[in-house]
C-alpha positions in Angstrom: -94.9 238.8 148.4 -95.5 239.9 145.0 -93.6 238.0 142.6 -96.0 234.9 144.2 -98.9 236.1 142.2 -96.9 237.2 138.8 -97.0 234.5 136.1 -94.2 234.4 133.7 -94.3 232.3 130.4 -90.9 230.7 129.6 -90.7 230.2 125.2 -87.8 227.9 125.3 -87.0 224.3 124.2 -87.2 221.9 126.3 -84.0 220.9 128.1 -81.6 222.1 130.9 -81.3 225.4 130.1 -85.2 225.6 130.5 -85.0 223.8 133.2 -82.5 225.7 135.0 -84.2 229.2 134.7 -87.4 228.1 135.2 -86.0 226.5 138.8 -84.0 229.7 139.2 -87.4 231.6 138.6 -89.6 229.6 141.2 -87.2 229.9 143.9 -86.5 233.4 143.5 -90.6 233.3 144.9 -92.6 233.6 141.8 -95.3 231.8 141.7 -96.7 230.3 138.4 -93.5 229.4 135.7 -95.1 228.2 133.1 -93.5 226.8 129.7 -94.2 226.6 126.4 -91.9 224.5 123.8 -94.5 224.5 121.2 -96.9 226.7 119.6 -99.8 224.7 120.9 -98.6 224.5 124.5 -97.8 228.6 123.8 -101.0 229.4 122.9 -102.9 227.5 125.5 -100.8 229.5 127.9 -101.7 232.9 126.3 -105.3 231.4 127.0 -105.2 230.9 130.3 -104.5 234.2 131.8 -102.8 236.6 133.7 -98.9 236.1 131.9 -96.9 239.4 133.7 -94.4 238.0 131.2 -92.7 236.5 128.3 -89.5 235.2 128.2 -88.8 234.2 124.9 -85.2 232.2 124.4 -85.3 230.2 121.5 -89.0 230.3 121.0 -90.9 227.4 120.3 -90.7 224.2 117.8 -92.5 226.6 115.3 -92.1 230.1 115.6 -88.4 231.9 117.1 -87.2 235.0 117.9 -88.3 237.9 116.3 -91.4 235.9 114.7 -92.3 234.9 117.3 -92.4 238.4 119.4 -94.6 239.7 116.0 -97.1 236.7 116.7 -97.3 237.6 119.9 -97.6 241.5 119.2 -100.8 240.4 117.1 -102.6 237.8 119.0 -102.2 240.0 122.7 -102.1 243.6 121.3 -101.7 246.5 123.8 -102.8 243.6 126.4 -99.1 241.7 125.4 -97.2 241.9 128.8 -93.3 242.9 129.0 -91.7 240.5 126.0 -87.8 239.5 126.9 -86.2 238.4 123.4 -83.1 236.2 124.2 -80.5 236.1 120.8 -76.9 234.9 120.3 -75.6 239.0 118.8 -77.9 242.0 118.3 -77.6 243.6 115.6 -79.2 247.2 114.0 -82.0 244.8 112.2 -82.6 242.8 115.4 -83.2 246.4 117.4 -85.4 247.5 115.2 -87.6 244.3 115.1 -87.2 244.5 118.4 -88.8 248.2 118.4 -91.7 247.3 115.8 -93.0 244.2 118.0 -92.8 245.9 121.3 -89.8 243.6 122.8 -89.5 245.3 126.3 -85.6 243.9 126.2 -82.8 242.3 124.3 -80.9 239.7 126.1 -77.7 238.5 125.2 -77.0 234.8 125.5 -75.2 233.4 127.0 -76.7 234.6 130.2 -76.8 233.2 133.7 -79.9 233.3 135.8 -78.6 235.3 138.7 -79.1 238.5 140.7 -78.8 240.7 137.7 -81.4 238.7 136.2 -83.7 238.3 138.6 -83.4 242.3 139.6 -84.4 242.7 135.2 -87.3 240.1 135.7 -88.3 242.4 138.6 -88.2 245.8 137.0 -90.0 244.9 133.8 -93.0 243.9 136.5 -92.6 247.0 138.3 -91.3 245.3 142.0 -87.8 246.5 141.6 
């Protein structure tokens, strides 16, 4: 199956929420969930490659949202996988930010890790 060798990378606090989709995730059949709550643990992910993409919900202790899409924008240029921003309300600022740091999608929280999820997981890595 394919989704066994796509890595996703999981920016979120740690906690139930985290924990929740990054179960959700695994079962669904992909096979490396990795997670990051800090920029450290972030950046040693981005090191150890292939990420097929970023989930970022919260961000890390450092770095959130739309700072932390630029960051990433920088450090992985045109190599920086599909980028999932999670926020509370978009807004005309957020969709432009959005635009500028080459966020693949804006997710509105709260969301629920379930087939309409997974089925946007899958078409951002090109299996749906």
């Amino acid at each position: 199956m394919k989704k066994r060798t796509r890595s996703l990378l999981l920016a979120m606090p740690e906690g139930p929420d985290r924990d929740r989709v990054a179960a959700y995730l695994s079962e669904d059949g992909y096979g490396h969930v990795r997670c990051a709550d800090t920029l450290t643990d972030l950046l040693e992910c981005l090191d150890r490659p292939p990420i097929h993409l970023i989930l970022v919900d919260g961000g890390v202790a450092e770095l959130q949202g739309l700072a932390l899409a630029s960051l990433l924008q920088h450090r992985l240029g045109e190599e920086m996988p599909p980028v999932i921003l999670a926020e509370d309300s978009v807004d005309a600022e957020l969709v432009l930010g959005a635009q500028e740091t080459g966020v693949a999608q804006i997710l509105v929280k709260p969301y629920e890790p379930d087939a309409d999820f997974a089925r946007m997981i899958e078409e951002h890595l090109g299996l749906g």
